[in-house]
N, C-alpha and C positions, 0 to 999 in steps of 0.2 A: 140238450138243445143249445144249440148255437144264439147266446144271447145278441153277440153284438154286431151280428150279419145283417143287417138293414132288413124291416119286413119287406120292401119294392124291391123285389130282384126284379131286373129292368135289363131291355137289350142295352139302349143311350140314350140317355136323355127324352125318358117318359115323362110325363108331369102330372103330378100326382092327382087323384081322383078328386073331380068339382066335387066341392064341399067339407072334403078334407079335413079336418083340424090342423092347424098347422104345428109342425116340430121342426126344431132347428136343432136336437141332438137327444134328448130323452123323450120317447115316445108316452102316449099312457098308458100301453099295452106293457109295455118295461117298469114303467109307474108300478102296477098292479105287479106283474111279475118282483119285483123288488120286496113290497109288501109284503108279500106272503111267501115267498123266501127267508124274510123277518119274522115273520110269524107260526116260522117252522123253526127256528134258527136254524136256517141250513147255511152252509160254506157255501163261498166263499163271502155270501151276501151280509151273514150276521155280524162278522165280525169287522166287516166294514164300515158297517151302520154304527158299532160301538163306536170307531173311528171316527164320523161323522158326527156322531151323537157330542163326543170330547171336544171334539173342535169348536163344533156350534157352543156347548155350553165356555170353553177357553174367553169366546170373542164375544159374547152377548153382550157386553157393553161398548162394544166399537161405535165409535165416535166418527164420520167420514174425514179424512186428511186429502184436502180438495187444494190442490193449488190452482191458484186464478188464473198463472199461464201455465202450461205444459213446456217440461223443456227438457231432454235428458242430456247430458254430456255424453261424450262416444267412453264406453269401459276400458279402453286400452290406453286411453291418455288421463283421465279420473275416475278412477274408481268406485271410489269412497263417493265423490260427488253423483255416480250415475248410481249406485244404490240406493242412493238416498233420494234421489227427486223419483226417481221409480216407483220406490218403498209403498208409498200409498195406493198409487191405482194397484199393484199388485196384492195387496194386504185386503184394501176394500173391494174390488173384482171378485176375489177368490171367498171372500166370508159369504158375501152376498149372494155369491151360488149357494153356499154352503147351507146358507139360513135357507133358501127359495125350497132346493133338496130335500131339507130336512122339512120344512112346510108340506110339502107334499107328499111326504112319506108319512107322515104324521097325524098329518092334517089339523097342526096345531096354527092358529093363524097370527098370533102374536112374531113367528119367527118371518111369516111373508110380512110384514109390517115393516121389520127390522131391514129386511133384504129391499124393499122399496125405497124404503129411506136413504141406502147407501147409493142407492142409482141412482137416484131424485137429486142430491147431491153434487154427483157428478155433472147432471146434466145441467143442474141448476149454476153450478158455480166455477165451471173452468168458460173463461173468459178469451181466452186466445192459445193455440196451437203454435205451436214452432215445428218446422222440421228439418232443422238443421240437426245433426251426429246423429245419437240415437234415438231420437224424438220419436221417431216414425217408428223403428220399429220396435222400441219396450211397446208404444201404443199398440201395433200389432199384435204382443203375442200375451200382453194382460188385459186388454179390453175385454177379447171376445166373453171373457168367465161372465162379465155384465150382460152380455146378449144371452148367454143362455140360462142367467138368472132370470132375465125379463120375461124370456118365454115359459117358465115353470109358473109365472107369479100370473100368468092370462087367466087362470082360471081361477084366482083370489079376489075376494073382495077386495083385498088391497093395494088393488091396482085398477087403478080408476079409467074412463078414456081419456081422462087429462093426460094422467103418466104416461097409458099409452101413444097418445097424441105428440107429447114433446119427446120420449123417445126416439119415439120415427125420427123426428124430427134432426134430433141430435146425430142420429146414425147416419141420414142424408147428406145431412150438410159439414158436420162436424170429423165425424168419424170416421165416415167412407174416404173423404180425402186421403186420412192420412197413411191407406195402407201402402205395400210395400212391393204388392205382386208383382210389378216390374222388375225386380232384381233377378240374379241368374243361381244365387247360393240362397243360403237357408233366409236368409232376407224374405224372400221372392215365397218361400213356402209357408212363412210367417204370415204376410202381409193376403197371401190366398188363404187361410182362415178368417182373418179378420172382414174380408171379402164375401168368403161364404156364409161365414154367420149373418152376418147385415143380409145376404139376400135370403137367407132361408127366414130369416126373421120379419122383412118387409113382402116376403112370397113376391120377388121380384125375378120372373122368369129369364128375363133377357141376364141378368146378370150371373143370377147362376149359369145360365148355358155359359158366360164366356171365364167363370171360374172352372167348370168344369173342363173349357176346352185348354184352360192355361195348368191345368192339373196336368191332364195327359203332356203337354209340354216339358212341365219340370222330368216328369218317367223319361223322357224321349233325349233329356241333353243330362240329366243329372245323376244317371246309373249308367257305368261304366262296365263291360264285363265283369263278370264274375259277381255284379252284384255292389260293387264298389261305387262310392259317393268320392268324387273324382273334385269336385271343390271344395270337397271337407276334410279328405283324410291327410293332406300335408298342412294342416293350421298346424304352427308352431314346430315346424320340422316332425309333424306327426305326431307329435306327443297328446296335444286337444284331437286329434282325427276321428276317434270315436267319439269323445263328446259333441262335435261339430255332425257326424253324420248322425246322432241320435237329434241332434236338435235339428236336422232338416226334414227326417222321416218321421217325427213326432208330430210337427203340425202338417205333410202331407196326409198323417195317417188321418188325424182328426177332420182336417178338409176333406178325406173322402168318404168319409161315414158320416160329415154332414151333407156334401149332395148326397150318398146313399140313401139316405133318411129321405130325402127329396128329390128321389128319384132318378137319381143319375148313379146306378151303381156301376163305377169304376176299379174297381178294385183288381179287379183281372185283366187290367189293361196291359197290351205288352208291347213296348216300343217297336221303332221296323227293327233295330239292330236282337230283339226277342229278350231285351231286359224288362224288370217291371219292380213293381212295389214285390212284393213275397222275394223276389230275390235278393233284393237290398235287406229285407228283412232277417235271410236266412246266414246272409254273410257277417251284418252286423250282429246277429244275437250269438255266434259265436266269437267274436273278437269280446262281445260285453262278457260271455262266461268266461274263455281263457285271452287275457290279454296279452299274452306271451305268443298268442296266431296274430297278431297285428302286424303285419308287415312293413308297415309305415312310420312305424319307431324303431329305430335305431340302439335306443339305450335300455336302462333297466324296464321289464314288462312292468311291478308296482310302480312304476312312475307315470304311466300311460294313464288321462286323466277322464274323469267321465261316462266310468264304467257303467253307472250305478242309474243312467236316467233313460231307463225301460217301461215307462209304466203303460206306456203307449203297446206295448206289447200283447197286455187281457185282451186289447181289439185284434189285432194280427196273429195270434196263435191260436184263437176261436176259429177263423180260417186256413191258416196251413200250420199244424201243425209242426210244431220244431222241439228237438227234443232238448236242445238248450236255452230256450226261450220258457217253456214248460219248469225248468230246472229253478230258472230265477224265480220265475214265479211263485214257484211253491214254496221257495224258502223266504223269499221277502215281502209276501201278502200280510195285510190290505197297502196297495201300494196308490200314491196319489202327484200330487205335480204340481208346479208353481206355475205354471204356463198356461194359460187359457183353459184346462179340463183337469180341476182337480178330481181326486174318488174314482178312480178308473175302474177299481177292484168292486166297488158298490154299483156301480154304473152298467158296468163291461166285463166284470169277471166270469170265467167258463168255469165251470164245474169241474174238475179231472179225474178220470178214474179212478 
């Protein structure tokens, strides 16, 4: 079974059946599935959950690292500076799914506790947004992990309608500003995650319809024949060009399997010029197996940087099969991510023959 094919196969933009339960990216039908994938220890699920399992118990005593303003310096002029004001929302985003995840896989509620506390924090204690350099978008592509922490934690006791109540809130007014979807490169496909989640999250229909129609946008200017990301593949005279076209089709991929989830599956969409998502897929999962097919670097193929951040692929090889995308996969499972969907492999992972 194709896990991470959205249950709404949908002509465009259906809306999903009154009464719903709402999901902004793990259903509870995949909940259950997940479970008892654990409790078979079958591949690729069990060994993910160990993964999960290490993590959760590494951070059990994280402490929220809440700055009062938000402010990231741009990475190509401080580095060292933009890591570091990053560091937290990325660290506490990412655990706080982690704990939510594990909560619900568990059904241990000490860990939903944990994972409320780290959002309650946030929402409780950043004081003021900047969005000057990369303010906007580190916020873009490490928030979203808190929206889909919050929506694991709906069905816990420990999440109150307060928490629920000032999260709205915070996503409204705080965090919807600051995405990024107007931009034309990976900015733009960033800032449409952070976009999508807040609307799957607040089940705010008018916004998903115009994430969705800014989706089919990015296919339409940002796949160049052959499959090619054409504002990514000459960063640094080529040499980032795969790193930069993974980090554009990573959070397109996750923006479309969360409208999927919500009923706008897009996935098949295919520009007028007949480019699409599975084609960018198909071109970069061979530049990541052999990076010496990169046409866009010039110098030595190991120098070519960025080979390595696929994990967004369990989603897109569930659907078109690639027999180099397959190849990573198998060799580098449980595979997970720094960027808004860690556990992809726990998540999203396809069984393979």
């Amino acid at each position: 079974m194709q896990k991470s094919i959205c249950l709404l196969i949908v002509i465009f933009f259906v809306q999903p059946a009154k009464g719903q339960p709402p999901a902004v990216w793990v259903t509870d039908s995949r909940i259950k599935e997940m479970r008892a994938a654990i409790g078979q220890r079958s591949e690729p699920e069990y060994t993910a959950f160990e993964q999960l399992q290490g993590f959760v118990n590494r951070h059990k005593a994280r402490s929220a690292q809440v700055p009062e303003i938000w402010y990231v310096p741009g990475y190509y002029r401080d580095a060292e500076g933009h890591v570091r004001a990053k560091e937290g929302l990325q660290d506490d985003a990412n655990i706080a799914y982690g704990f939510a995840l594990y909560s619900r896989l568990t059904g241990e509620p000490d860990w939903a506790k944990k994972s409320r506390d780290l959002i309650r924090a946030w929402v409780d204690g950043v004081q003021e947004m900047r969005t000057e350099d990369d303010s906007q978008l580190s916020f873009s592509y490490h928030f979203p992990a808190f929206i889909l922490a919050a929506d694991l934690l709906r069905e816990s006791d420990a999440w109150t309608p307060e928490d629920e109540a000032a999260f709205s809130r915070f996503l409204r007014q705080k965090a919807l500003p600051m995405n990024t979807m107007d931009r034309k490169n990976n900015w733009g496909n960033w800032g449409l995650v952070l976009v999508s989640a807040i609307a799957a999250y607040l089940d705010d229909q008018v916004l998903l319809d115009s994430a969705a129609v800014r989706w089919t946008e990015f296919i339409d200017t940002q796949v160049d024949s052959g499959g090619v990301l054409s504002h990514e593949v000459h960063r640094s005279e080529g040499q980032r060009g795969v790193w930069y076209s993974h980090f554009s089709l990573m959070p397109q991929t996750i923006a479309a399997e969360i409208l999927c989830v919500n009923g706008r599956d897009l996935f098949d969409y295919t520009s007028p010029s007949g480019e699409s998502l599975e084609s960018a897929f198909h071109r970069v999962a061979e530049w990541s197996r052999y990076p010496d097919r990169f046409p866009f670097w010039k110098g030595d193929a190991s120098e070519v940087l960025g080979t390595t951040y696929f994990s967004y692929f369990e989603i897109l090889n569930a659907r078109w099969r690639n027999v180099h995308a397959e190849h990573l996969l198998k060799k580098n499972r449980p595979l997970s991510a720094r960027h808004s969907a860690p556990f992809l492999t726990l998540t999203h992972g396809e069984r393979f023959e």
